[in-house]
N, C-alpha and C positions, 0 to 999 in steps of 0.2 A: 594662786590656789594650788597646794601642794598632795590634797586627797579629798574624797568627798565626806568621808563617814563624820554624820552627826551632823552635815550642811543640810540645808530645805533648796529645795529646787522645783521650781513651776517648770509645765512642760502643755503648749496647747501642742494640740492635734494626738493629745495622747492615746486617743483610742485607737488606732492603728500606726503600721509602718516604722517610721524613725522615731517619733514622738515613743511610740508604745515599746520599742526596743531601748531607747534610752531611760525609759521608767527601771524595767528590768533591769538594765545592767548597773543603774546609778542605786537600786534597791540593794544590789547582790553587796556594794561598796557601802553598804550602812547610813544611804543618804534616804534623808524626807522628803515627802513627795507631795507637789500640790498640782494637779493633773484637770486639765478640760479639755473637751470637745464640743461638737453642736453633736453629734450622737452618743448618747447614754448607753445603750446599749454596747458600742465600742471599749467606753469608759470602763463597763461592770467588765468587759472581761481582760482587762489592761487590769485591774485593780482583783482580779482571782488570780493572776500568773503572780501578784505580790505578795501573798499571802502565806508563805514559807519566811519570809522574809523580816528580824526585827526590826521593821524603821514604820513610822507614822503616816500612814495616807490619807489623804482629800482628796475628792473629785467634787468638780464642778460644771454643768452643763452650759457652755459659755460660746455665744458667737462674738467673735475678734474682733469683727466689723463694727462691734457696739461696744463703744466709749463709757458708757456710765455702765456696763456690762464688764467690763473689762477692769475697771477702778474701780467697783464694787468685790471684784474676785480678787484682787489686789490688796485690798482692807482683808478680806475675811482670811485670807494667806496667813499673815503677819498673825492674825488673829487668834488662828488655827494654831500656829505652830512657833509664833514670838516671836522670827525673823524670816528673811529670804533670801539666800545668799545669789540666786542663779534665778534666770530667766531662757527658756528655750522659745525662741519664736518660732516654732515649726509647722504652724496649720497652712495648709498651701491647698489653691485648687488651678484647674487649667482652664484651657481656651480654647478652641482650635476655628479660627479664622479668619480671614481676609480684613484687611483694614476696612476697606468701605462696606463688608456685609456685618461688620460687627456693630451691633444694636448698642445705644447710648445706657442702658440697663447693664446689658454684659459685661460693660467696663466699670460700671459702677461695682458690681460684684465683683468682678475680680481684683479691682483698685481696693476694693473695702474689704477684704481677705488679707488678698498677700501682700500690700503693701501699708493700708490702715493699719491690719492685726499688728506687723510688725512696731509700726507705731506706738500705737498702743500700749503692748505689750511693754515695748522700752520704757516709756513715760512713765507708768501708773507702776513700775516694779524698782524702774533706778535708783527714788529716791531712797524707800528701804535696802536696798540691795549697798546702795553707800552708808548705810548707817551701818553695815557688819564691819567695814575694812578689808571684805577678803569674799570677794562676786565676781560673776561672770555674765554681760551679757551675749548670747547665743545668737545668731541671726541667719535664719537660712535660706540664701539665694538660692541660683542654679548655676546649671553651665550656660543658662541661658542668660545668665546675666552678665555673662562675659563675651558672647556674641548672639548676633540677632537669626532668625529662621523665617523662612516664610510662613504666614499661616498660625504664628503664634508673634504676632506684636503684642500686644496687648498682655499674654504673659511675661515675653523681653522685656515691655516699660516695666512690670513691677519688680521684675528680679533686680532690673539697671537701678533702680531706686534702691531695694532695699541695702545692694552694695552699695549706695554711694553715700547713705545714709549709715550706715554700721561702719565704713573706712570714717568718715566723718567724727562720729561720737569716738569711734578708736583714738582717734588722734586729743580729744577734747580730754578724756579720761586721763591718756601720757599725761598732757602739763596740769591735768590737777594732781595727779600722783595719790587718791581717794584709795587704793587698793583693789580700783574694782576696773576692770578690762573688758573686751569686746572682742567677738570672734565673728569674722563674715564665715558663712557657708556656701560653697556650690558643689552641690551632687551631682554628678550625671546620674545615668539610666540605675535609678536604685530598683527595685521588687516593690514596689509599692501598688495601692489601687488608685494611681494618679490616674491614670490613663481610664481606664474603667468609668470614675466618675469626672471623666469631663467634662465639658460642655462644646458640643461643635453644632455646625451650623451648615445650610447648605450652600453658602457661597462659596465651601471648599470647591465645587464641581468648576467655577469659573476657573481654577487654575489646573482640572482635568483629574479632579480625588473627589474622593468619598468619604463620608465620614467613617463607617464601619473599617476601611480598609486601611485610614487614618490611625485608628483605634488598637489594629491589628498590629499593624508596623510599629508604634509605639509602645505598644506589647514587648512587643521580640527586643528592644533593647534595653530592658527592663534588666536588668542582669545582674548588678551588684548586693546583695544584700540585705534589707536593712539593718540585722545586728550589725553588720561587718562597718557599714555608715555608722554607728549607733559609737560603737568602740573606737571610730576614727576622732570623728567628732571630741570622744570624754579626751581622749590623746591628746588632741590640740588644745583643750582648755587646760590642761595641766603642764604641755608646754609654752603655756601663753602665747599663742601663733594669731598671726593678723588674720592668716586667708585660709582656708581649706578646700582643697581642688577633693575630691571623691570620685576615684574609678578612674581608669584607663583611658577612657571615652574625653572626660572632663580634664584630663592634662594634656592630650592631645590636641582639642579644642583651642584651650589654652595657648598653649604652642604655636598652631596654625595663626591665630591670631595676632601672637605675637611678631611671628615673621612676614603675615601680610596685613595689615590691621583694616584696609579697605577691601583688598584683593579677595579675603576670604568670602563674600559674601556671594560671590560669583561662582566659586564652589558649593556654598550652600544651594544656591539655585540648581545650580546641574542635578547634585545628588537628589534635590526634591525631585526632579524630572523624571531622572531612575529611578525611584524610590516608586515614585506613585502607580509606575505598572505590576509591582509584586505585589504575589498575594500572600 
């Protein structure tokens, strides 16, 4: 894909964050937009920042987690606008807990978010997306999906999935040579309301944290952006890139990993330790 103007592009979690910064910028580039969240209210105002703008909008009030939700939004796409050229998997939520305090519910929801939607999303949009000769699908892990943290497994599993799931379908795409490629994503600490709406629990206390002060600390390294992700991201899809590390944080990580691929986790631990007495 060599520019956007005059492609269609879905985008879930477009009501805020990365999702709603890539509406914009891919709007500003004369691309059409076919936009969902589970809050509408998000939606209408992702879809007023568009409005300067000549290109075609949709919005749809869509949880990821639902398959016939999801392939229903997928029909009326096509429907809406005659093709689909790009798929953003970006709706994401968090976790924050303990392996043994996290409830068989919790992982369902977060399994059925960021790891389903992702699913989903790829399934129900690749096969139009192959019918143009010229698509992208988007997939956006973390940095967590490149190493593990205490206190967020259960977010780990799904990042570790959605990478190894998007490297997978990248390589499948190569030897069909279909025109249509695949990008993993991992952000670090973006500006987003991830942290805000999470979901924690009090079994944090058994490793000597709290949730609020959880909340706080994950605040503070909220730092990068989201246009700045937003324009990383459109960058990588135009130079057909496998991987996209986002932020300082997230190559580091990266890094550390690389030079100790067991060892780091022992760091991880310590830093939790320090970490949990600031305020």
């Amino acid at each position: 894909m060599k520019n956007f103007k005059n492609k269609v592009a879905a985008i879930t979690g477009a009501g805020s964050g990365i999702g709603q910064q890539l509406a914009v910028l891919l709007a500003q580039q004369g691309c059409h937009l076919s936009l969902s969240d589970v809050n509408e209210e998000g939606l209408a105002k992702t879809k007023a920042l568009l409005s300067d703008y000549n290109v075609r909008v949709t919005t749809a009030q869509v949880d990821v987690a639902d398959r016939a939700a999801m392939k229903h939004w997928a029909e009326q796409t096509v429907q809406d606008h005659g093709s689909v050229n790009m798929i953003f998997n970006n709706a994401g939520v968090a976790l924050g807990s303990t392996v043994e305090g996290a409830s068989y519910e919790d992982l369902e929801w977060i399994v059925g978010i960021n790891f389903w939607g992702v699913v989903h999303g790829t399934k129900e949009f690749l096969p139009y997306i192959k019918q143009t000769g010229d698509g992208h699908i988007v997939n956006i892990s973390s940095l967590f999906g490149i190493t593990a943290q205490p206190t967020q497994s259960a977010y780990n599993a799904t990042k570790f999935a959605v990478r190894g799931y998007t490297e997978s379908l990248r390589q499948e795409l190569d030897i069909q040579n279909c025109g249509v490629s695949a990008l993993c994503v991992h952000p670090g600490g973006i500006r987003t309301n991830i942290a805000n709406a999470a979901k924690m629990n009090d079994s944090l206390s058994s490793l000597g944290m709290n949730s609020e002060k959880s909340i706080r600390s994950f605040n503070k390294l909220l730092r990068y952006p989201a246009e700045h992700a937003a324009r990383d991201i459109l960058d990588a899809v135009l130079k057909d890139k496998r991987r996209l590390l986002i932020g300082n944080d997230a190559k580091a990580i990266d890094l550390i990993q690389r030079i100790v691929p067991s060892g780091y986790q022992r760091v991880m631990a310590v830093a939790t330790q320090l970490g949990k007495g600031r305020k």
